[in-house]
C-alpha positions as CSV (number, residue, x, y, z in Angstrom):
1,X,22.5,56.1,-43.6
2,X,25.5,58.6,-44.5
3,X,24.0,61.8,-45.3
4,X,25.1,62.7,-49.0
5,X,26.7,66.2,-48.0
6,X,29.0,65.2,-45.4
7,X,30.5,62.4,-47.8
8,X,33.4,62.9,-50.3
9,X,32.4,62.6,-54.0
10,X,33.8,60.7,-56.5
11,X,35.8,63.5,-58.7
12,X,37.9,61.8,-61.5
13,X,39.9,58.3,-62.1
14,X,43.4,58.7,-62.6
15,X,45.6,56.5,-64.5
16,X,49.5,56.0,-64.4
17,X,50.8,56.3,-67.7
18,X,54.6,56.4,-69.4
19,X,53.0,58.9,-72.1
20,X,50.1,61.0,-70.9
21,X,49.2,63.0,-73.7
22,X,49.4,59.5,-76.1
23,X,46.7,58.1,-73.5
24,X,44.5,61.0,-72.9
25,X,44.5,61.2,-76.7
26,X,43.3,57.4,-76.7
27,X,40.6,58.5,-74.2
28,X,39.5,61.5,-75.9
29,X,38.8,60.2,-79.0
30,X,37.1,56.9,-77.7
31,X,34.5,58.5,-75.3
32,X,34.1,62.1,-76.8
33,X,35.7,64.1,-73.9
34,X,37.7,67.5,-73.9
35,X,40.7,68.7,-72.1
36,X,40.5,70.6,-69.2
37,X,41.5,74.3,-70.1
38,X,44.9,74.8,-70.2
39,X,45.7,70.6,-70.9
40,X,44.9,71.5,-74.7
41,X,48.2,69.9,-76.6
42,X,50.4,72.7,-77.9
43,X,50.7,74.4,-81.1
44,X,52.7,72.2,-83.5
45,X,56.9,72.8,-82.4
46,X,55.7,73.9,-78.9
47,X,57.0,71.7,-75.8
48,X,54.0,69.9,-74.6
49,X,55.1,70.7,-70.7
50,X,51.8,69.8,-69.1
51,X,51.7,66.2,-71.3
52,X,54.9,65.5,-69.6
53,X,52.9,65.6,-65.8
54,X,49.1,65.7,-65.9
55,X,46.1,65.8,-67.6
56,X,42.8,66.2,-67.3
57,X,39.7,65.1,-69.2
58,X,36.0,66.2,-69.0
59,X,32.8,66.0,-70.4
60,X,32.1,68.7,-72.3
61,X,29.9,70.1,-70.4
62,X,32.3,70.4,-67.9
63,X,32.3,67.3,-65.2
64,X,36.0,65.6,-64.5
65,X,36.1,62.1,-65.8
66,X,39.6,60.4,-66.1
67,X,43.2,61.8,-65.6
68,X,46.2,61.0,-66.6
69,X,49.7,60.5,-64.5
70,X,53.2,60.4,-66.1
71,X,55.3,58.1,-64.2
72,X,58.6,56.9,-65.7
73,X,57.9,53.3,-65.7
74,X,54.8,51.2,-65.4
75,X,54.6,47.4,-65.6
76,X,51.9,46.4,-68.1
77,X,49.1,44.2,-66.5
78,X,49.3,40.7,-67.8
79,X,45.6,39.8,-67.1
80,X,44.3,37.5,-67.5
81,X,47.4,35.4,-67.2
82,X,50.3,36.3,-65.7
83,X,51.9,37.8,-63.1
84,X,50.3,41.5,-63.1
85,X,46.9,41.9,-62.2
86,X,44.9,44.6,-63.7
87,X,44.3,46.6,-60.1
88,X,41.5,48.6,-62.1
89,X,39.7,48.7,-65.1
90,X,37.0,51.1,-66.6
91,X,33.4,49.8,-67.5
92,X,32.2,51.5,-70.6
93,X,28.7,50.6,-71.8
94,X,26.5,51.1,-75.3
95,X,23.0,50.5,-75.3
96,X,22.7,47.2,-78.3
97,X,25.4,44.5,-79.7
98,X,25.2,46.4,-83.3
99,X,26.8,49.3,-81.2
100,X,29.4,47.1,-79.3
101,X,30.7,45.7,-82.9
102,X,30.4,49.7,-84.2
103,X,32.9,50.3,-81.4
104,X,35.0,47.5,-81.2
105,X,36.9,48.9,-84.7
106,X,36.9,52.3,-83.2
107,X,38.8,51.4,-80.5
108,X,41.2,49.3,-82.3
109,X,41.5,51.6,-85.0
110,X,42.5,54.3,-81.6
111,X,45.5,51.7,-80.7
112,X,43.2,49.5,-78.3
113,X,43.9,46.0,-78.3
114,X,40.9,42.8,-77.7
115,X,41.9,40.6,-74.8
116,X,38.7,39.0,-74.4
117,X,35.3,38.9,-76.8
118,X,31.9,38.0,-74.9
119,X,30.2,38.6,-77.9
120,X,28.1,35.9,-77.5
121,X,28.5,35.0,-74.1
122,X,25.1,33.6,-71.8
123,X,25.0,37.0,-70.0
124,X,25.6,40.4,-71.4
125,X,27.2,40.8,-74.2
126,X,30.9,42.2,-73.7
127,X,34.6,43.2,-74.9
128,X,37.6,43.6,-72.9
129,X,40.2,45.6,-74.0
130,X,43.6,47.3,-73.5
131,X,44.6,50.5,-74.1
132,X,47.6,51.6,-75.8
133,X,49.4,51.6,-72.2
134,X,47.7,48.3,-71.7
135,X,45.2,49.0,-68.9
136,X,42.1,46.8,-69.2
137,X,38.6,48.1,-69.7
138,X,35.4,46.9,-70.3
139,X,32.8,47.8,-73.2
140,X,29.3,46.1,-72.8
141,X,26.0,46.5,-73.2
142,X,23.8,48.0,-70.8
143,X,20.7,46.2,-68.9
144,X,21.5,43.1,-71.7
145,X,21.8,40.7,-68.5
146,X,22.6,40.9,-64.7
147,X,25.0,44.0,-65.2
């Protein structure tokens, strides 16, 4: 066994994005996070330099979660069908079906799009998604079946 302090932790995910303030935005909202100091967007008329490069989102007690890299072009996975796989996805959970149809609106009312509805599926019940940059990710519910 690999003693824990000699290991790397996991710190944050990062994303490619073509607009990284538009996507942190989407993730902000959606899971409840807050910018890393200085990431805050600007005051209205202000450039938004650091939306332009990289982000960073954290709980708000202070833990890295996901970050956000501008690149100038990204292809768009196509998964399920298609040409481009989806390389990496998030798995997001809520604890009963009532909450997975609660946040299904939330995240399409955010800009997130339903490639996939499990709803009723033999094992736990799940959605996949896109977000507005079209990178797949998972919302299900927690310890409703294998998992």
């Amino acid at each position: 066994m690999v003693e824990r302090e000699n290991t790397p932790r996991l710190c944050q995910v990062v994303l490619d994005c073509t607009d990284a303030r538009s996507l942190a935005e989407f993730y902000r909202s959606l899971l409840g996070l807050v910018y890393r100091p200085g990431d805050e967007p600007p005051e209205p008329g202000q450039a938004d330099e650091r939306g332009t490069d990289w982000l960073v989102l954290r709980t708000p007690e202070g833990s890295p979660q996901l970050a956000f890299q501008q690149v100038d072009q990204l292809p768009r996975p196509t998964w399920p069908e298609g040409q481009v796989p989806q390389q990496l996805h998030l798995d997001l959970s809520v604890t009963s079906t009532e909450q997975l149809v609660a946040q299904h609106e939330r995240v399409l009312a955010l800009g997130g799009r339903l490639l996939a509805d499990r709803l009723t599926g033999p094992d736990e019940p799940f959605r996949v998604y896109a977000d507005p940059e079209g990178h797949p990710f998972c919302v299900f519910v927690a310890g409703a079946g294998s998992g």
